[in-house]
C-alpha positions in Angstrom: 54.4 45.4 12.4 57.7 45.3 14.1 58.4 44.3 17.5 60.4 44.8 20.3 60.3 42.6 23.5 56.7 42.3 23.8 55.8 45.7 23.1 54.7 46.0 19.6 55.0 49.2 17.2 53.1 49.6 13.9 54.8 52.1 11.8 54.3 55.0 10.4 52.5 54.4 7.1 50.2 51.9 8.7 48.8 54.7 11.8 48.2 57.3 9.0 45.9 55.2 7.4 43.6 54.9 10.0 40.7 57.0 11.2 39.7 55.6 14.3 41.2 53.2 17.1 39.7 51.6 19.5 42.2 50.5 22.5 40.6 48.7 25.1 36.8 50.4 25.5 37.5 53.5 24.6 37.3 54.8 21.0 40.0 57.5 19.8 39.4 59.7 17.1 42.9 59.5 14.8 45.0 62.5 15.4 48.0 63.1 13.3 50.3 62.8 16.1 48.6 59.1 17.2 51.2 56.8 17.6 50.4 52.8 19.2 52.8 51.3 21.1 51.1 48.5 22.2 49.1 46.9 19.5 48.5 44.2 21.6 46.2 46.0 23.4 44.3 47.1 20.2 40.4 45.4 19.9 39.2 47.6 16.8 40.6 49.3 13.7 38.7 51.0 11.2 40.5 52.5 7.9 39.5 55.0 5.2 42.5 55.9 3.3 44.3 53.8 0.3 46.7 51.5 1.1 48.9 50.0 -1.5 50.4 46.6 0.3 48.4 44.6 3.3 51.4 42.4 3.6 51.5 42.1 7.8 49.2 44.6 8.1 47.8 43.2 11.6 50.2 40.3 11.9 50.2 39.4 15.8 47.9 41.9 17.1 46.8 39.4 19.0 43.4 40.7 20.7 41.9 42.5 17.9 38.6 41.5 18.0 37.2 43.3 15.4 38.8 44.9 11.8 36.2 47.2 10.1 37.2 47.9 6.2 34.4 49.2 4.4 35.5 52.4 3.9 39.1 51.0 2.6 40.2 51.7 -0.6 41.8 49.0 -2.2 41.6 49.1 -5.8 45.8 49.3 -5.8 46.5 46.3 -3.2 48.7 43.5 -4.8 49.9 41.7 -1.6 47.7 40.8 1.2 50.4 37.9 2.3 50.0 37.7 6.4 47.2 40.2 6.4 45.4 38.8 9.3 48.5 36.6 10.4 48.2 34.9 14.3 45.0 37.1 14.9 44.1 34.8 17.3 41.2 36.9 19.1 39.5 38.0 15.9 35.8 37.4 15.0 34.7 39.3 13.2 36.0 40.7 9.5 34.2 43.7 7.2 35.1 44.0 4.1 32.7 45.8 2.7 33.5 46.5 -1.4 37.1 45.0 -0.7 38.8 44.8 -4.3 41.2 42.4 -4.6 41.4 42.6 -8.8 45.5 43.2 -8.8 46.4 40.4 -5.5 48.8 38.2 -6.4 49.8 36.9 -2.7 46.4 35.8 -0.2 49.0 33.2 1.5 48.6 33.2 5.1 45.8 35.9 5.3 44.0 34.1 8.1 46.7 32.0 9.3 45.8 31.2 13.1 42.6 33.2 13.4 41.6 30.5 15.8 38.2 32.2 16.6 36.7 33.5 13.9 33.8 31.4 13.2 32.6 33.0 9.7 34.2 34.2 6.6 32.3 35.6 3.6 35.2 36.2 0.8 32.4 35.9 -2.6 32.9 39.2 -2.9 37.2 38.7 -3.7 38.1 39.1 -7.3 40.7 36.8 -7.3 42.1 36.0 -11.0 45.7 37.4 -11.0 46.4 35.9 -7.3 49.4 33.1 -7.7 49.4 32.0 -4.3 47.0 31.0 -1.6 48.6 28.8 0.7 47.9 28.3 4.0 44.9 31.0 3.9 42.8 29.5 6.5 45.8 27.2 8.1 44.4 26.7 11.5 41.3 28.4 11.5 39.8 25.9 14.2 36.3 27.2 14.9 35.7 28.2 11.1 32.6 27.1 10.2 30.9 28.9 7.2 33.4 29.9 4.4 32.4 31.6 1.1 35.1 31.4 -1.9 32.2 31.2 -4.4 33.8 34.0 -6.9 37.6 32.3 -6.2 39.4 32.3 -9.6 42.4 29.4 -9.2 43.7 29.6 -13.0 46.5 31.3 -11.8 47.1 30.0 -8.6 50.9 28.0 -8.0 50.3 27.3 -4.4 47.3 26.3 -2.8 49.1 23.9 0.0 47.9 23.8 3.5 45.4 25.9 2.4 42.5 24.4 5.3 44.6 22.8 7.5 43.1 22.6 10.8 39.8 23.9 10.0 38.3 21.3 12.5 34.5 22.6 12.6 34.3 23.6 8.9 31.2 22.4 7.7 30.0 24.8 4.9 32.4 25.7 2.4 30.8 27.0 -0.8 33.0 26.9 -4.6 30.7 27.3 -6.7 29.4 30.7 -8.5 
């Protein structure tokens, strides 16, 4: 996302992926002329097209409550770096079949998601990702968190990785 001022704009390649928006409490049907100004006004996304990169993809939108990706394709995805970055508001993440079998950068994907409380990830394929570091960096109400299918082999970086996950009290590694 790039941003100007306080006034956010999420480009072109990003708002043709989507299929639905939800700005406030209304819920708008994706048009091919929908462009958001204001992402921090944005509570709910939902995707159904193929992406290639998730680098950023909602860095700072700082009151989305709610990302719904079941219906995302992500079988070519190789960088989901920031994905989730300063999400601040967020509780609540669906993945649904999310495949994560090319990722080589998960660092920072839920970097100051300071609300989300729950994070089920046994689903990620993760044996070609080099770097996890600070994936969960200041998560502070995180207290259930899944990795049971992580594959590390291959990972550099793994620093930071739970810092500030204060209420963490289940956090299940093994298969």
């Amino acid at each position: 996302m790039k941003g100007t001022g306080s006034t956010k704009i999420i480009y072109s390649d990003f708002v043709s992926q989507l299929s639905s928006i939800q700005v406030k409490d209304k819920q708008v049907e994706k048009s091919s002329e929908v462009t958001l100004t204001d992402s921090e006004n944005i509570v709910k996304l939902i995707f159904s097209r193929e992406l290639t990169t998730c680098e950023s993809l909602f860095e700072n939108c700082i009151k989305i409550i709610e990302v719904d990706l079941t219906d995302f394709i992500s079988s070519n995805v190789k960088n989901m770096l920031r994905m989730f970055y300063n999400c601040e508001s967020l509780i609540s993440v669906k993945f649904g079949y999310f495949q994560t079998s090319k990722v080589e950068d998960m660092g920072y994907i839920f970097y100051g998601c300071k609300l989300i409380t729950s994070i089920n990830l046994s689903f990620m394929v993760t044996s070609k990702a080099d770097l996890m570091d600070y994936m969960f960096y200041n998560c502070e109400n995180l207290i259930y968190l899944d990795l049971s299918s992580f594959i590390t082999t291959q990972v550099t970086n793994m620093e930071y990785m739970f810092y500030g996950c204060k209420k963490l009290e289940y956090l299940n590694l093994l298969k």
